[in-house]
N, C-alpha and C positions, 0 to 999 in steps of 0.2 A: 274684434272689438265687441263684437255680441255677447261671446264667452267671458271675455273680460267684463262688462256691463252684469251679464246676471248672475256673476257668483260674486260681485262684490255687491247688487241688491240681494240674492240670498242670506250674506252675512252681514247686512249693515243694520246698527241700531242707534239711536240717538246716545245711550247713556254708552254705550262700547265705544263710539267713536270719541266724544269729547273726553272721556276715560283714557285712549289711547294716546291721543296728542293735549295733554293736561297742562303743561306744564311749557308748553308751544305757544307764543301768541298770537295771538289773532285779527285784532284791532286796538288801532289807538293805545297800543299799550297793554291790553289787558290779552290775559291768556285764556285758552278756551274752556279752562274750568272758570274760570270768571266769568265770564261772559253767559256760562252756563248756567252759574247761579241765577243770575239775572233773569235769563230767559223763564227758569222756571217760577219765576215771581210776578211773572203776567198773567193773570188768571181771566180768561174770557168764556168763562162757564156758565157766566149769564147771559152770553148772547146765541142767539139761535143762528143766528147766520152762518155761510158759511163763508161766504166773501166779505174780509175786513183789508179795509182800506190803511194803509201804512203811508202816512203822512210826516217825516222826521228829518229836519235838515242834517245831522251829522251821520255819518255813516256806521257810527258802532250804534248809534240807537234804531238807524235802521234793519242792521243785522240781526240783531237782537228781540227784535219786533217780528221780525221775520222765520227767525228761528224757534221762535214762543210759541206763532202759533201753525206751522207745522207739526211741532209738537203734542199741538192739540187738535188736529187734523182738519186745521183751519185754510182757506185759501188768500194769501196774502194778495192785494190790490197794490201795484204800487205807483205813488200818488206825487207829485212832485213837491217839494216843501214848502214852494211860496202859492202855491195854488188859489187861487181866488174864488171866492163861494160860487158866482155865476158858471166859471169854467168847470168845476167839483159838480153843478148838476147836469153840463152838457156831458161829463164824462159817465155820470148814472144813467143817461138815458138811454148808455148804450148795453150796460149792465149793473143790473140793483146791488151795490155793493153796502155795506155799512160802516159806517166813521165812529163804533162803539170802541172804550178802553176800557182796560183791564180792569178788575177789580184787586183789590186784597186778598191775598190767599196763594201757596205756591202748590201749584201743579204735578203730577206726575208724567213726565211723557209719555203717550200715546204709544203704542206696536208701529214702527214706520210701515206704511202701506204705499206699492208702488202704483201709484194712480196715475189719471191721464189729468188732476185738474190739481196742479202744484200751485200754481203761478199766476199771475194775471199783471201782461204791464202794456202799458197802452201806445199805440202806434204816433207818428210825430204827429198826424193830422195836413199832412202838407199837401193832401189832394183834398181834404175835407175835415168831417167830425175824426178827432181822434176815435180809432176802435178798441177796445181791448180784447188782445190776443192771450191766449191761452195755452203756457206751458206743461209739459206734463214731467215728472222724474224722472222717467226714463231718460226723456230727450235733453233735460239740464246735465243729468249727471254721463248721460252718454256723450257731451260735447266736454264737457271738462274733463271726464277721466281720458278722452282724446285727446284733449291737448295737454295734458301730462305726459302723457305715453311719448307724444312727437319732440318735444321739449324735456321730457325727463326730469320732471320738475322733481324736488327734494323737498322734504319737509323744512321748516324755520327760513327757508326761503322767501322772499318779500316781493311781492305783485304791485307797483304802484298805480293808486287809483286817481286818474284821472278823468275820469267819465263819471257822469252820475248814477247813481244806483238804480234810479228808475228808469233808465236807459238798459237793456238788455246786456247791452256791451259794456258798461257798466257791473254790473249785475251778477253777471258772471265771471269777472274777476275774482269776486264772493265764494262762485262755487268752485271753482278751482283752485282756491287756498283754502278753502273750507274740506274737499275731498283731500287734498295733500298735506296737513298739517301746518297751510304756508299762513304767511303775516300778510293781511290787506294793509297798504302803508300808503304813507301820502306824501311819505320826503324820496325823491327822487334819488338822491344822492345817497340813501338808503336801502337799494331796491336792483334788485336783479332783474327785473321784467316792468314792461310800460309799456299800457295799450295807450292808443292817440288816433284820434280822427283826423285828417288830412292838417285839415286849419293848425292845430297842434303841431303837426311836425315840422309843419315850415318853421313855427314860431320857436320851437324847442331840438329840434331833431337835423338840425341843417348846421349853418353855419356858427349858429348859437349855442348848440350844445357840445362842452368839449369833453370828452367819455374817453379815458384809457382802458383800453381792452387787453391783458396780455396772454389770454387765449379763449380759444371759441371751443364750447363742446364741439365732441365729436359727428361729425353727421352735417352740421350747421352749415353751409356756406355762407361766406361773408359779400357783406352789401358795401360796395364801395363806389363814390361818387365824387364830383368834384367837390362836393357842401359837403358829403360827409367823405373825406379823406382817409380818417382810423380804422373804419370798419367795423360797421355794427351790423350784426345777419338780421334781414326786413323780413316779415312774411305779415302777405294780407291774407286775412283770417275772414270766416263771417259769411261766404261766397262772393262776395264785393271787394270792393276797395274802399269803401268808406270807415273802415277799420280797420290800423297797421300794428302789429305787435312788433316791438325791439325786444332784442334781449341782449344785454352786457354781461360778463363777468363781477365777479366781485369785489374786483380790480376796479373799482368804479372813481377813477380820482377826484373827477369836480364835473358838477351842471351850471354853466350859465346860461340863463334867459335874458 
């Protein structure tokens, strides 16, 4: 994996990768030269900081937000959407970030530089103050190009998003259809892969979701249960169990909830 990891950071550039998968979509519809344009139409050259906070309830204006200012060797905060100004300053006081936006004017992307300070997303707080943790590229892109490799994911391929973006687990469904060419998607019944927290799977993953499978890659063993009968292959991912990845085929006949 290490090998793999730094000869695809050796060769990676912003403008070559959305270059290579152009015509691939990526969210919501839009493909990653769209999304491309977009991104370089956020201009934060007025702001000195280097930690901006990414505050966006939909998810393409997340990604997009996100992508902008990597591109401008900014470190993206991410922030939850409906955040309340009181909760916004107990989350700064654990690191000065800034809530500036873009101004007018499109960008040139930056030389991607593999650094230790990608990322910033903040911990639930369930033993106290949320803290925000601190990703670096390597370790984003070395967890997604892994779970490519084990899954074999394929480009135009669709990841359904079910967790929030500012949730890691979340988050990273982003990077691993971002590294792969694949689609972050939101229709189930659309979608080759679906990450789920426990809660989720009783409600969607059991008795309630009826999924025709008429083969499993190769390598996959299948999960089979009294709730879940067909046989969808499980693997908890994350080191925990508080994260469960499905994967179907594209044989996907129907989802009820």
């Amino acid at each position: 994996m290490a090998n793999l990891l730094n000869q695809f950071l050796d060769n990676f550039s912003w403008d070559k990768h959305f270059k290579k998968y152009a015509k691939n979509k990526l969210c919501a519809g839009k493909t990653y030269e769209e999304v491309y344009k977009q991104a370089l139409k956020k201009n934060y050259s007025e702001c000195t900081d280097k930690y901006i906070a990414v505050i966006c309830e939909e998810p393409l204006a997340t990604i997009t937000e996100v992508l902008s200012l990597w591109m401008q060797n900014k470190v993206p905060v991410l922030v939850p959407a409906l955040i309340k100004n009181h909760e916004l300053t107990q989350l700064k006081s654990s690191l000065n970030f800034s809530s500036a936006r873009p101004v007018e004017g499109v960008i040139s992307p930056a030389s991607f530089v593999d650094k230790d300070e990608a990322l910033v997303v903040y911990s639930s707080g369930s033993t106290g103050l949320s803290k925000g943790i601190l990703h670096s590229f390597r370790g984003l892109f070395s967890s997604a190009l892994g779970t490519s490799e084990f899954y074999n994911l394929e480009e135009k391929e669709r990841w359904c998003l079910k967790l929030p973006l500012n949730h890691l687990g979340g988050f990273m469904i982003f990077v691993r259809c971002f590294l792969s060419g694949m689609e972050v998607n939101q229709d189930l019944k659309k979608s080759e892969y679906v990450s789920l927290v426990p809660t989720q799977l009783k409600k969607t993953g059991g008795r309630s979701l009826k999924i025709k499978c008429s083969k499993e890659k190769e390598g996959h063993p299948s999960w089979r249960s009294s709730t879940n009968p067909r046989g969808i292959s499980r693997f908890s991912r994350y080191g925990s169990e508080s994260i469960t990845n499905l994967w179907h085929d594209r044989d996907l006949l129907s989802c009820v909830v």
